[in-house]
N, CA, C and O atoms as CSV, one atom per row, in Angstrom:
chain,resi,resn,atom,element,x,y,z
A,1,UNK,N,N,-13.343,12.529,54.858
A,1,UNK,CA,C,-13.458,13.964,54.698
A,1,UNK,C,C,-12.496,14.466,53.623
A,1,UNK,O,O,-12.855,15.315,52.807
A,2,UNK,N,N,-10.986,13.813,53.628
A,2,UNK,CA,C,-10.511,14.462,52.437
A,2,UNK,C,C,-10.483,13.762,51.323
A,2,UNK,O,O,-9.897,14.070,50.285
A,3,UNK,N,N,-11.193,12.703,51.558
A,3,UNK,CA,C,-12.020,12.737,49.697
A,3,UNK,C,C,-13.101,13.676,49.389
A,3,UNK,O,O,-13.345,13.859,48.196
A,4,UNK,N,N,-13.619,14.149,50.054
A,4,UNK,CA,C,-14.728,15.012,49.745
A,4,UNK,C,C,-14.165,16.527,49.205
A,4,UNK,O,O,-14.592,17.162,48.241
A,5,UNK,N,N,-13.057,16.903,50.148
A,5,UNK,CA,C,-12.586,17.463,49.468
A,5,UNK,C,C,-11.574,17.686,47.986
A,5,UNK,O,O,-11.378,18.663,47.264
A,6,UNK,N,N,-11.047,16.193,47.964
A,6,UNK,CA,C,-10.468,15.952,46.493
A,6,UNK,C,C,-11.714,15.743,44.995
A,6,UNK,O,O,-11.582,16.015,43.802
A,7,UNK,N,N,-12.895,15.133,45.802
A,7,UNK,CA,C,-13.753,15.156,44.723
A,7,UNK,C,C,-14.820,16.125,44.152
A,7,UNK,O,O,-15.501,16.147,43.126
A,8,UNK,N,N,-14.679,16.941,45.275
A,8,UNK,CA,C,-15.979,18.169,44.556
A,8,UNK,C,C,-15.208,19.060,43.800
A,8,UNK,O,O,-15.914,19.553,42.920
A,9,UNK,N,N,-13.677,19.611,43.764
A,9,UNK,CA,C,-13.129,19.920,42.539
A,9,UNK,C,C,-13.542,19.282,41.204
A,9,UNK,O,O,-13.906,19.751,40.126
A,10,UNK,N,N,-13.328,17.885,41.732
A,10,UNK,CA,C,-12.826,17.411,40.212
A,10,UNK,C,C,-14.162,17.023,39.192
A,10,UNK,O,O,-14.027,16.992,37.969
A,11,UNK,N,N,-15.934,16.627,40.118
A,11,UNK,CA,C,-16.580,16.938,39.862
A,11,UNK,C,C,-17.018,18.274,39.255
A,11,UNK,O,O,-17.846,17.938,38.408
A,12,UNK,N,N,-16.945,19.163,39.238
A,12,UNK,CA,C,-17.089,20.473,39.107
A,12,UNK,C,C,-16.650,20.777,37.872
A,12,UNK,O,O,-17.291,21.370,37.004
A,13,UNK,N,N,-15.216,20.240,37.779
A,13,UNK,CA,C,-14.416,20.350,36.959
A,13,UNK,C,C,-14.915,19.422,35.524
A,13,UNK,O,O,-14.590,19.725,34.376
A,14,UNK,N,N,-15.565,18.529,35.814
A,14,UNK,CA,C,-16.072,17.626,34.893
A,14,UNK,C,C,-17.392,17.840,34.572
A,14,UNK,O,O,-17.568,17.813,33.354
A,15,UNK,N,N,-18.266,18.018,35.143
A,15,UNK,CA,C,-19.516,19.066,34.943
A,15,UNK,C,C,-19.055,20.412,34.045
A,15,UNK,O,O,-20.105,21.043,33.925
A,16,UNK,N,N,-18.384,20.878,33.613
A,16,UNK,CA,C,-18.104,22.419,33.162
A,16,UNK,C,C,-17.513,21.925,31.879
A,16,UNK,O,O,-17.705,22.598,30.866
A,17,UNK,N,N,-16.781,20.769,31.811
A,17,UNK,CA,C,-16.465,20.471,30.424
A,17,UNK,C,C,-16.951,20.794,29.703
A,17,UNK,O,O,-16.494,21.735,29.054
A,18,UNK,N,N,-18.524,20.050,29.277
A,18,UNK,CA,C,-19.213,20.405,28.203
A,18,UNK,C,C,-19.350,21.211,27.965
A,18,UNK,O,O,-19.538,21.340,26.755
A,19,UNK,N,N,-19.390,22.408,28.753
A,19,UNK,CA,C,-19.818,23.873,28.301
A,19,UNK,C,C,-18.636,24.346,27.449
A,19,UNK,O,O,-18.694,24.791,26.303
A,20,UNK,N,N,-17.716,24.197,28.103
A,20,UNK,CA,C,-16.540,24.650,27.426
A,20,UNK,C,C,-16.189,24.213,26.108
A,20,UNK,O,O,-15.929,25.037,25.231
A,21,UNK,N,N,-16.154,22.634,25.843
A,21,UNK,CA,C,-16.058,22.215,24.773
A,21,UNK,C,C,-16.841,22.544,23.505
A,21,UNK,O,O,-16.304,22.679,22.405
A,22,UNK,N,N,-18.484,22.694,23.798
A,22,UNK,CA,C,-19.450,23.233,22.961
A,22,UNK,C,C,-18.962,24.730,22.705
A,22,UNK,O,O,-19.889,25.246,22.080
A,23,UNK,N,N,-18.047,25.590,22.870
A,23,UNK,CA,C,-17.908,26.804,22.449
A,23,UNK,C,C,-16.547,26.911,21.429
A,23,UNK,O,O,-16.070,27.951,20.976
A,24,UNK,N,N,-16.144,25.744,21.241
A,24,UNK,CA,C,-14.763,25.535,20.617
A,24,UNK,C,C,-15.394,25.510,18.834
A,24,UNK,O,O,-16.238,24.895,18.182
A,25,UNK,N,N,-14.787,26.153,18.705
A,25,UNK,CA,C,-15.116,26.086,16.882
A,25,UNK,C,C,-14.022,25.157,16.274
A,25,UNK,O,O,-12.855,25.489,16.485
A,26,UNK,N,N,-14.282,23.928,15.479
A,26,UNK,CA,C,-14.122,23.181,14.866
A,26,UNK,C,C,-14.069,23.580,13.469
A,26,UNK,O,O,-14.909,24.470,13.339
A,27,UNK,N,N,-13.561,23.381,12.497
A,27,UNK,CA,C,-13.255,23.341,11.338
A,27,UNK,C,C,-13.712,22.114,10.610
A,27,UNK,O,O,-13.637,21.018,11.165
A,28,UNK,N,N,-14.157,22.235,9.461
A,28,UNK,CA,C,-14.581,20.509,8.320
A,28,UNK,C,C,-13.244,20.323,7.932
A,28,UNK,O,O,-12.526,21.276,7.630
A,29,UNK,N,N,-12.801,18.961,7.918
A,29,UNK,CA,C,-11.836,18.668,7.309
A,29,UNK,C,C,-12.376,17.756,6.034
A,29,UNK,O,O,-13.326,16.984,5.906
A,30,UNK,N,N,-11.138,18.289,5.001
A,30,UNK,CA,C,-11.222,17.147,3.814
A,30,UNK,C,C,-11.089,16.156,4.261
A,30,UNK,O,O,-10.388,15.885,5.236
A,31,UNK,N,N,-11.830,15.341,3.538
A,31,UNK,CA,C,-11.668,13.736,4.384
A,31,UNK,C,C,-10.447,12.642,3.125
A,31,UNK,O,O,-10.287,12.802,1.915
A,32,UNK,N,N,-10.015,11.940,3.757
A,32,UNK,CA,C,-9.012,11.081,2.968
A,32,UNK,C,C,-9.492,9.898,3.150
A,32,UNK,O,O,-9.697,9.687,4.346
A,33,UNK,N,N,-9.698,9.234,2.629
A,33,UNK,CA,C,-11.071,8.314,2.475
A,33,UNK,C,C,-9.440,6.927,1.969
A,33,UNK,O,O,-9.118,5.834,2.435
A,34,UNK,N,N,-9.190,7.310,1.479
A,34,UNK,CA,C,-7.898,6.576,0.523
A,34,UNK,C,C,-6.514,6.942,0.867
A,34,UNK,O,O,-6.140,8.114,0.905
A,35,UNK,N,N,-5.833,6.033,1.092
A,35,UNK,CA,C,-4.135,6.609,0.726
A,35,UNK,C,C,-3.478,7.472,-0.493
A,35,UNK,O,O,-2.365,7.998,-0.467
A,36,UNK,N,N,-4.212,7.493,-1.333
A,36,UNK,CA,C,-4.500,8.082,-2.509
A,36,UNK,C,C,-4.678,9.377,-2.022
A,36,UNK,O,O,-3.585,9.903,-1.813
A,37,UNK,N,N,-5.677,10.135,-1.744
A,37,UNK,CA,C,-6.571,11.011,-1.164
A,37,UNK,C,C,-5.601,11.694,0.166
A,37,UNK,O,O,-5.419,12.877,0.453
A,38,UNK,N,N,-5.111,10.512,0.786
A,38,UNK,CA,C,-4.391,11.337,2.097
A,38,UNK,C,C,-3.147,11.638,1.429
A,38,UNK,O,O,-2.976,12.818,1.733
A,39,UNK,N,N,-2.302,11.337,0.801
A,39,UNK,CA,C,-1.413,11.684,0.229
A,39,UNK,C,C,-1.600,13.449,-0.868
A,39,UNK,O,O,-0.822,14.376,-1.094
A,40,UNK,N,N,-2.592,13.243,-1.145
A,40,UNK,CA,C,-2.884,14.365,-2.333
A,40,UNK,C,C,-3.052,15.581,-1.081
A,40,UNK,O,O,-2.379,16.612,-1.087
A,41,UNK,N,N,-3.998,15.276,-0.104
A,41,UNK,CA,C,-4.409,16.452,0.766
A,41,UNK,C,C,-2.998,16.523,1.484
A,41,UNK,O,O,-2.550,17.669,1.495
A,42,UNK,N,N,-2.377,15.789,1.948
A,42,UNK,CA,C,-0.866,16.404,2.706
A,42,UNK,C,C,-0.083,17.188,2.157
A,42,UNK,O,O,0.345,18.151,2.793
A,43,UNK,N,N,0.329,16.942,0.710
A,43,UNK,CA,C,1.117,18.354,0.027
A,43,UNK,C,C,-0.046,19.298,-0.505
A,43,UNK,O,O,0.076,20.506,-0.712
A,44,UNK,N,N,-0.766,18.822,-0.621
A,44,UNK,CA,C,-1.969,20.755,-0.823
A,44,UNK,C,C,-1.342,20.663,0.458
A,44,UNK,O,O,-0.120,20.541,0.551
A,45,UNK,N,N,-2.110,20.714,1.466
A,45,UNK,CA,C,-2.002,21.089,2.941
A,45,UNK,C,C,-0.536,21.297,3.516
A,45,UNK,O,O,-0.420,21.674,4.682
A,46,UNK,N,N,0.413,21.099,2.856
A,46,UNK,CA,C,1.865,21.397,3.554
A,46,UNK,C,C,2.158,22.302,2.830
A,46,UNK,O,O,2.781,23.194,3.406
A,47,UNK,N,N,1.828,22.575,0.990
A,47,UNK,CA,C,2.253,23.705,0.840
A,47,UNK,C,C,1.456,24.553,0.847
A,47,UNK,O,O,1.871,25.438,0.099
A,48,UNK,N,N,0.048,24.953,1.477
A,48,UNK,CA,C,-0.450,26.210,1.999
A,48,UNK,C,C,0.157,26.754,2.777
A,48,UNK,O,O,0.562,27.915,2.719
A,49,UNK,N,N,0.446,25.214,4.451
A,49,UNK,CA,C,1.313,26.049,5.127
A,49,UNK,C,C,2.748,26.931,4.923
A,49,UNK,O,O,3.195,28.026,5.263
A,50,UNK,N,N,3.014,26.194,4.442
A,50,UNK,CA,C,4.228,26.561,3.857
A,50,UNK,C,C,4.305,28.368,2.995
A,50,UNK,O,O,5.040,29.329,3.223
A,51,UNK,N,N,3.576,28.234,2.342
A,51,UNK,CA,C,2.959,29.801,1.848
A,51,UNK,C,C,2.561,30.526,2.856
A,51,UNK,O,O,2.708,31.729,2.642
A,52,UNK,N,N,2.019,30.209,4.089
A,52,UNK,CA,C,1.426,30.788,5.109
A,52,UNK,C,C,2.975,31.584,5.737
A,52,UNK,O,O,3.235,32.775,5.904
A,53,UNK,N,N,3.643,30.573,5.931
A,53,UNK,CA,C,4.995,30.627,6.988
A,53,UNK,C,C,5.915,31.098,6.339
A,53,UNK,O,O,7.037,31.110,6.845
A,54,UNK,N,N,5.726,31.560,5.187
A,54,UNK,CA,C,6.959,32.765,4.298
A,54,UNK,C,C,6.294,33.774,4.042
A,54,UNK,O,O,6.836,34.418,3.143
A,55,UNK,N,N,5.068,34.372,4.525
A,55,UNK,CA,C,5.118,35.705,5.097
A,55,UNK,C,C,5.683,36.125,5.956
A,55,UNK,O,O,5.944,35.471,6.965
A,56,UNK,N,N,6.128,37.729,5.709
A,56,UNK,CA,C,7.185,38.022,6.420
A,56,UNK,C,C,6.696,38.336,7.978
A,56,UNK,O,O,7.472,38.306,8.933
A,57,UNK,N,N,5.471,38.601,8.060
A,57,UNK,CA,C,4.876,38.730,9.743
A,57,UNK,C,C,3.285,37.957,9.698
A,57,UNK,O,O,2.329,38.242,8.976
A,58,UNK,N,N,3.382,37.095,10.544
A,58,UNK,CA,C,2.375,35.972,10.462
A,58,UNK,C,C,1.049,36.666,12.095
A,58,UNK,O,O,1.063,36.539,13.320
A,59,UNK,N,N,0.222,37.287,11.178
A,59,UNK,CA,C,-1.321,37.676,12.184
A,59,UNK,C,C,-1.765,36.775,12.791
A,59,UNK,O,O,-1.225,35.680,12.633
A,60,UNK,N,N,-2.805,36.881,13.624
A,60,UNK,CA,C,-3.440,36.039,14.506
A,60,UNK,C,C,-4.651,35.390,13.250
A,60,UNK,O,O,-5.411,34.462,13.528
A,61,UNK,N,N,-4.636,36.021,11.995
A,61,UNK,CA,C,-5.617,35.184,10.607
A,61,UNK,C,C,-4.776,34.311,10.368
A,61,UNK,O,O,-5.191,33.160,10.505
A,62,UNK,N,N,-3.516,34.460,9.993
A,62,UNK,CA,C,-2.986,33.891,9.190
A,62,UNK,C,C,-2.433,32.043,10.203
A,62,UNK,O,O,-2.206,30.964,9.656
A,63,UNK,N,N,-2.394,32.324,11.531
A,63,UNK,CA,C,-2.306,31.642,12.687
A,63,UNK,C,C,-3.776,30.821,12.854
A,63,UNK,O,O,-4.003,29.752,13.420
A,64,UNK,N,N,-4.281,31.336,12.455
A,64,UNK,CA,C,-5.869,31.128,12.625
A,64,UNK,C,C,-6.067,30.029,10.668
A,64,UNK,O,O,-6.865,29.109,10.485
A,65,UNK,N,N,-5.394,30.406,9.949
A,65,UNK,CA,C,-5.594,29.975,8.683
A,65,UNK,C,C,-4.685,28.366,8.578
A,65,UNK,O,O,-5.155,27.385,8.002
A,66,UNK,N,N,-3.565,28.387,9.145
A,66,UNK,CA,C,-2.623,27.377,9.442
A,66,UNK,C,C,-3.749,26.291,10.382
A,66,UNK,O,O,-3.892,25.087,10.171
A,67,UNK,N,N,-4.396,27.035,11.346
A,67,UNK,CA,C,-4.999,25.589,12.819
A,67,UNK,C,C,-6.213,25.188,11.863
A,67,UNK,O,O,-6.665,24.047,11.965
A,68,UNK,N,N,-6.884,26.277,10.729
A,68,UNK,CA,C,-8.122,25.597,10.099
A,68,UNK,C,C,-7.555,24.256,8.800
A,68,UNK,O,O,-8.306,23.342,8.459
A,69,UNK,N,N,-6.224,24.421,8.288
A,69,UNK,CA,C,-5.380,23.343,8.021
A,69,UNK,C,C,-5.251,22.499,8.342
A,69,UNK,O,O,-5.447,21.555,7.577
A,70,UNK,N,N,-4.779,22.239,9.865
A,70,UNK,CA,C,-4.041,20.998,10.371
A,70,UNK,C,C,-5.347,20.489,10.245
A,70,UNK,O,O,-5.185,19.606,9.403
A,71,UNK,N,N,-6.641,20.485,10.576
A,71,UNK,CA,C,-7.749,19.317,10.624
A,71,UNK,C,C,-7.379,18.668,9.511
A,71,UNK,O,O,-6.747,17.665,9.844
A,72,UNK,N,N,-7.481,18.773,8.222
A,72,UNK,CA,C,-6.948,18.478,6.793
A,72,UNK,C,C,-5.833,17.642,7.024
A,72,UNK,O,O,-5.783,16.506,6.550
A,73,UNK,N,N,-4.844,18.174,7.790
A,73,UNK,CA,C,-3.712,17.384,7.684
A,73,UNK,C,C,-3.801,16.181,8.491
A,73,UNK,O,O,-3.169,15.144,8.286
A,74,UNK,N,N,-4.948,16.479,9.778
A,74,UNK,CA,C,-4.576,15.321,10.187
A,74,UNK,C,C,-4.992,14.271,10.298
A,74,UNK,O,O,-4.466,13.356,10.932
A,75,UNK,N,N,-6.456,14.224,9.432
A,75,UNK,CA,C,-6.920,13.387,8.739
A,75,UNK,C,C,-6.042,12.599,7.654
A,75,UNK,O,O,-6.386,11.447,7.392
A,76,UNK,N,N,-5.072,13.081,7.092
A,76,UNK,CA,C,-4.314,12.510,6.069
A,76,UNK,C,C,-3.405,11.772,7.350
A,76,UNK,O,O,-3.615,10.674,7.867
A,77,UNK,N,N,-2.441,12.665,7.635
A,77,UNK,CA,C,-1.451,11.373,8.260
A,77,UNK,C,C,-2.267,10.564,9.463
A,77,UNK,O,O,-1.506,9.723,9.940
A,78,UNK,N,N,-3.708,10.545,10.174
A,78,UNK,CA,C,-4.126,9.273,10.558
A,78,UNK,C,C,-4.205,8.231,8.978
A,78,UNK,O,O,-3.508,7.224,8.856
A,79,UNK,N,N,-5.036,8.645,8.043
A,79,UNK,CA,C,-4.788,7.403,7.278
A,79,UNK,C,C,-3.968,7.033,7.033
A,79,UNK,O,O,-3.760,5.836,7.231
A,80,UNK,N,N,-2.842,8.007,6.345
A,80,UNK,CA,C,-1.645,7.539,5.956
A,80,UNK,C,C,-1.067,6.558,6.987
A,80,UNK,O,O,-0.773,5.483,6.466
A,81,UNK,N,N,-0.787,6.641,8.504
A,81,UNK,CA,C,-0.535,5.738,9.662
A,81,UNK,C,C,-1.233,4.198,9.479
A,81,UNK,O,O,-0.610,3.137,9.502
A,82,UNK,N,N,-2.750,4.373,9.286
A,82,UNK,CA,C,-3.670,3.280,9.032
A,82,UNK,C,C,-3.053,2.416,7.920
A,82,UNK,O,O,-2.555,1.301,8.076
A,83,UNK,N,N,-3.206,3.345,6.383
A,83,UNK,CA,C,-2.351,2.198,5.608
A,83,UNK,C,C,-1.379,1.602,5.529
A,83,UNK,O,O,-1.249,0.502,4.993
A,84,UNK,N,N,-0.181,2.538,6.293
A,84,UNK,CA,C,1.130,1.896,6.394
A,84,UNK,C,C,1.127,0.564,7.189
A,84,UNK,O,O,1.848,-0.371,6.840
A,85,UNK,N,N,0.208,0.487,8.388
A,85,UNK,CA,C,-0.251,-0.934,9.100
A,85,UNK,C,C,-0.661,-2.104,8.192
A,85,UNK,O,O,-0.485,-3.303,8.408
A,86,UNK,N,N,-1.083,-1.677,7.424
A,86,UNK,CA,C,-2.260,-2.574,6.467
A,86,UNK,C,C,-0.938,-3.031,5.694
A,86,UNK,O,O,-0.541,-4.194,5.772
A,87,UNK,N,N,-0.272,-2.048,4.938
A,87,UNK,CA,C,0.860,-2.345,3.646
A,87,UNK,C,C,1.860,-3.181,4.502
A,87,UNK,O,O,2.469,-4.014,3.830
A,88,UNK,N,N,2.103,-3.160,5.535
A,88,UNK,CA,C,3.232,-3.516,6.507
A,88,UNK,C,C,2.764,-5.160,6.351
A,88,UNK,O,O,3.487,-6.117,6.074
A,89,UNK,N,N,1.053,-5.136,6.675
A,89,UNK,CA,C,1.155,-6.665,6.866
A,89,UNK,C,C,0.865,-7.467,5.500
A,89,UNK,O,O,1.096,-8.652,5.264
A,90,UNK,N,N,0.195,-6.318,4.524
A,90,UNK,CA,C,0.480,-6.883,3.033
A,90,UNK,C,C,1.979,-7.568,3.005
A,90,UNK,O,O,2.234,-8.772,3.047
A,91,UNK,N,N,2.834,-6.542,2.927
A,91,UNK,CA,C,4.741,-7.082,3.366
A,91,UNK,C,C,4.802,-8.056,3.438
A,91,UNK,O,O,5.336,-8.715,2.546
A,92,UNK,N,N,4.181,-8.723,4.755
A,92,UNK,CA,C,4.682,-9.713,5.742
A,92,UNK,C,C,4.263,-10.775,4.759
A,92,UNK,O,O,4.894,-11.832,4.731
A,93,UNK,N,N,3.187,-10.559,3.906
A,93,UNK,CA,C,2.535,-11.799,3.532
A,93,UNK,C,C,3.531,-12.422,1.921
A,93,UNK,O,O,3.723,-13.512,1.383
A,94,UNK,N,N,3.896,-11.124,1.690
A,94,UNK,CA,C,4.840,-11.826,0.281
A,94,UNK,C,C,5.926,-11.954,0.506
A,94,UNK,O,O,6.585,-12.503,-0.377
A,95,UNK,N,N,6.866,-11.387,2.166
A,95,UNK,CA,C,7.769,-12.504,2.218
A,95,UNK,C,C,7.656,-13.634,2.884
A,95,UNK,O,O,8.510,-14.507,3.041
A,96,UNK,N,N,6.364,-13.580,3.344
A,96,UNK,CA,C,5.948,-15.789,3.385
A,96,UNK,C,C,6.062,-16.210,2.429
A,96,UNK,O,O,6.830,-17.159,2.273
A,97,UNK,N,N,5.483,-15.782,1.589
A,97,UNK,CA,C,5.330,-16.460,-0.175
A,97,UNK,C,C,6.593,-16.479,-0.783
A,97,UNK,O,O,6.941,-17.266,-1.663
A,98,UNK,N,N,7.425,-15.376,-0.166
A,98,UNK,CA,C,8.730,-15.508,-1.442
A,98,UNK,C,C,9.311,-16.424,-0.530
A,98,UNK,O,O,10.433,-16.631,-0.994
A,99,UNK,N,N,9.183,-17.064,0.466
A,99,UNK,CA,C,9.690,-17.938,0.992
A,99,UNK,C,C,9.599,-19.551,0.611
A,99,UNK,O,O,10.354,-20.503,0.810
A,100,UNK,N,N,8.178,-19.379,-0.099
A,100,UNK,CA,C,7.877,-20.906,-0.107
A,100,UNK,C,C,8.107,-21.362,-2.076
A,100,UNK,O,O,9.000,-20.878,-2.772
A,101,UNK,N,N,7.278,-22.144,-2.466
A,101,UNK,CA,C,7.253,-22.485,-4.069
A,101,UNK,C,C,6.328,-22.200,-4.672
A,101,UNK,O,O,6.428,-22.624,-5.823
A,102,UNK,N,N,5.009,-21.431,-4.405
A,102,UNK,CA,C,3.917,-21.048,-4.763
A,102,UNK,C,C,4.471,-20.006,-5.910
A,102,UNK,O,O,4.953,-19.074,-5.266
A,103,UNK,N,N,4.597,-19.782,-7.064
A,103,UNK,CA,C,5.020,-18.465,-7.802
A,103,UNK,C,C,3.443,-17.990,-7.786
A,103,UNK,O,O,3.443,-16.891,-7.232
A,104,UNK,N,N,2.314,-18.291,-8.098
A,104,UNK,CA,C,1.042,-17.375,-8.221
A,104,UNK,C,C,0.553,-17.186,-6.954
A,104,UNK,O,O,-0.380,-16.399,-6.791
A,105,UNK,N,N,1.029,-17.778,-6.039
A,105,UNK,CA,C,0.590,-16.983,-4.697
A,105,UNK,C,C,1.173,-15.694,-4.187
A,105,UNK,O,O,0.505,-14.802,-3.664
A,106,UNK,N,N,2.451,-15.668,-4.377
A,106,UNK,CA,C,3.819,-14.459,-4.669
A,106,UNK,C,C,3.129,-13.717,-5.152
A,106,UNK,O,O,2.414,-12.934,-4.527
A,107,UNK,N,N,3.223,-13.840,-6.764
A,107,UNK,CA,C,2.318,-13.018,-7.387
A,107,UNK,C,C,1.465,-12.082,-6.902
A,107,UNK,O,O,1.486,-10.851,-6.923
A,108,UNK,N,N,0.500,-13.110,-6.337
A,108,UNK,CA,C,-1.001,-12.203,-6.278
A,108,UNK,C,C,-0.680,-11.419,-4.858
A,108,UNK,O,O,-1.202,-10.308,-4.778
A,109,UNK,N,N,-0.157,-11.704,-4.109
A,109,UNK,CA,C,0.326,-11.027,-3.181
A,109,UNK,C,C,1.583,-9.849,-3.164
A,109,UNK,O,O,1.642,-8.860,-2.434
A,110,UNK,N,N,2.329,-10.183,-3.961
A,110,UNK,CA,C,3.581,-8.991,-4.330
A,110,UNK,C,C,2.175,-7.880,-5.260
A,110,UNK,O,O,1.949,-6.704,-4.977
A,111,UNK,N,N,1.685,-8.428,-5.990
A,111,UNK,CA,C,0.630,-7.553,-6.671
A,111,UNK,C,C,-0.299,-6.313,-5.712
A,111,UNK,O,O,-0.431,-5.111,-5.946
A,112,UNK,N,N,-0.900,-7.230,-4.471
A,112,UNK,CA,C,-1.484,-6.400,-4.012
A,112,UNK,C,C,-0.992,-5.671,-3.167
A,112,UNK,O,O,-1.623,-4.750,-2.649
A,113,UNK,N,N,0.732,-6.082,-2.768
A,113,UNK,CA,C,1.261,-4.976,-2.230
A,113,UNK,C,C,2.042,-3.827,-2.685
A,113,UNK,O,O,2.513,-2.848,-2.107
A,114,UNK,N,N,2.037,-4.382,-4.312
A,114,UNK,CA,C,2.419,-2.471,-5.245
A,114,UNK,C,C,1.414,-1.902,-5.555
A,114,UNK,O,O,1.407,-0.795,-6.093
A,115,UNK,N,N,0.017,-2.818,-5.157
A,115,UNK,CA,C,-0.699,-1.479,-5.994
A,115,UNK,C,C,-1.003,-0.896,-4.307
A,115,UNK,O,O,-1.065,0.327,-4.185
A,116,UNK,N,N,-1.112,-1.410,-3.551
A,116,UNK,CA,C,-1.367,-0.255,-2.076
A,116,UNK,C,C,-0.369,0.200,-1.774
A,116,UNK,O,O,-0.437,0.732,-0.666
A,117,UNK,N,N,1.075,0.291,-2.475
A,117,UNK,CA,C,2.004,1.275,-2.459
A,117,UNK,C,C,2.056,2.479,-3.542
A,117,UNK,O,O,2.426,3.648,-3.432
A,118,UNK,N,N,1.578,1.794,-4.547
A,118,UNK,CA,C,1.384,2.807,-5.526
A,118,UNK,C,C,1.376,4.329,-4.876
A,118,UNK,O,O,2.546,4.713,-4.904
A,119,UNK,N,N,0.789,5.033,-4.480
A,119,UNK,CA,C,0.452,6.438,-4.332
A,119,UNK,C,C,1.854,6.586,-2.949
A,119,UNK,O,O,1.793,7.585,-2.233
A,120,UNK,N,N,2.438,6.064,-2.823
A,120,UNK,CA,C,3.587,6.516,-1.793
A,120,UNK,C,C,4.696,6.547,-2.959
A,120,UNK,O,O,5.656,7.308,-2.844
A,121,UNK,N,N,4.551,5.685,-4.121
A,121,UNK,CA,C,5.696,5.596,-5.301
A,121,UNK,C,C,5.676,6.896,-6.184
A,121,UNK,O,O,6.592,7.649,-6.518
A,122,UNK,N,N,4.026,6.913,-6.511
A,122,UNK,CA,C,4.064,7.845,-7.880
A,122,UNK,C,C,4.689,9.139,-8.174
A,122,UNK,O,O,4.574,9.640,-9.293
């Protein structure tokens, strides 16, 4: 009996989701397709906010102009997160190599880990 009563809340409660969720307005975000790309959209996107947040009294638009942002932003720092994984294990792989006697294996590997740093350098 008192599961029945713990579960027809929570049923109920899970049934009504969808409704609720379908009324939420979503925003398009720029997409960052590249580390390149997520990098470029994070400072647009930090200094809008930033312009937003040195007005001297911030409206429920201008509050409203900042949350249609963050989608933008947070598409960038998931990739940005994604590549840093990727560059991390690029890393790992040229200090195996600078470990061993291979110089063109080094190489090609120190290579492909400046150019997927590139856009965190430039």
């Amino acid at each position: 009996m008192r599961l029945t009563y713990l579960a027809t809340p929570v049923a109920l409660a899970f049934f009504a989701l969808p409704s609720v969720a379908e009324e939420v307005d979503h925003y398009e975000a720029v997409p960052s397709e590249t580390l390149s790309e997520a990098m470029e959209n994070l400072v647009t996107y930090n200094a809008r906010v930033e312009e937003v947040l040195a007005r001297d009294e911030l409206s429920a638009s201008d509050m409203e102009e900042i949350h249609q942002y963050t989608y933008t932003m947070e598409q960038a720092v998931a990739r940005i997160a994604t590549s840093m994984d990727e560059i991390a294990a690029v890393l790992e792989d040229v200090h195996l190599a600078s470990e061993g006697d291979d110089t063109e294996d080094l190489r090609g590997k120190a290579a492909a880990y400046l150019e997927q740093t590139a856009p965190l350098t430039d």
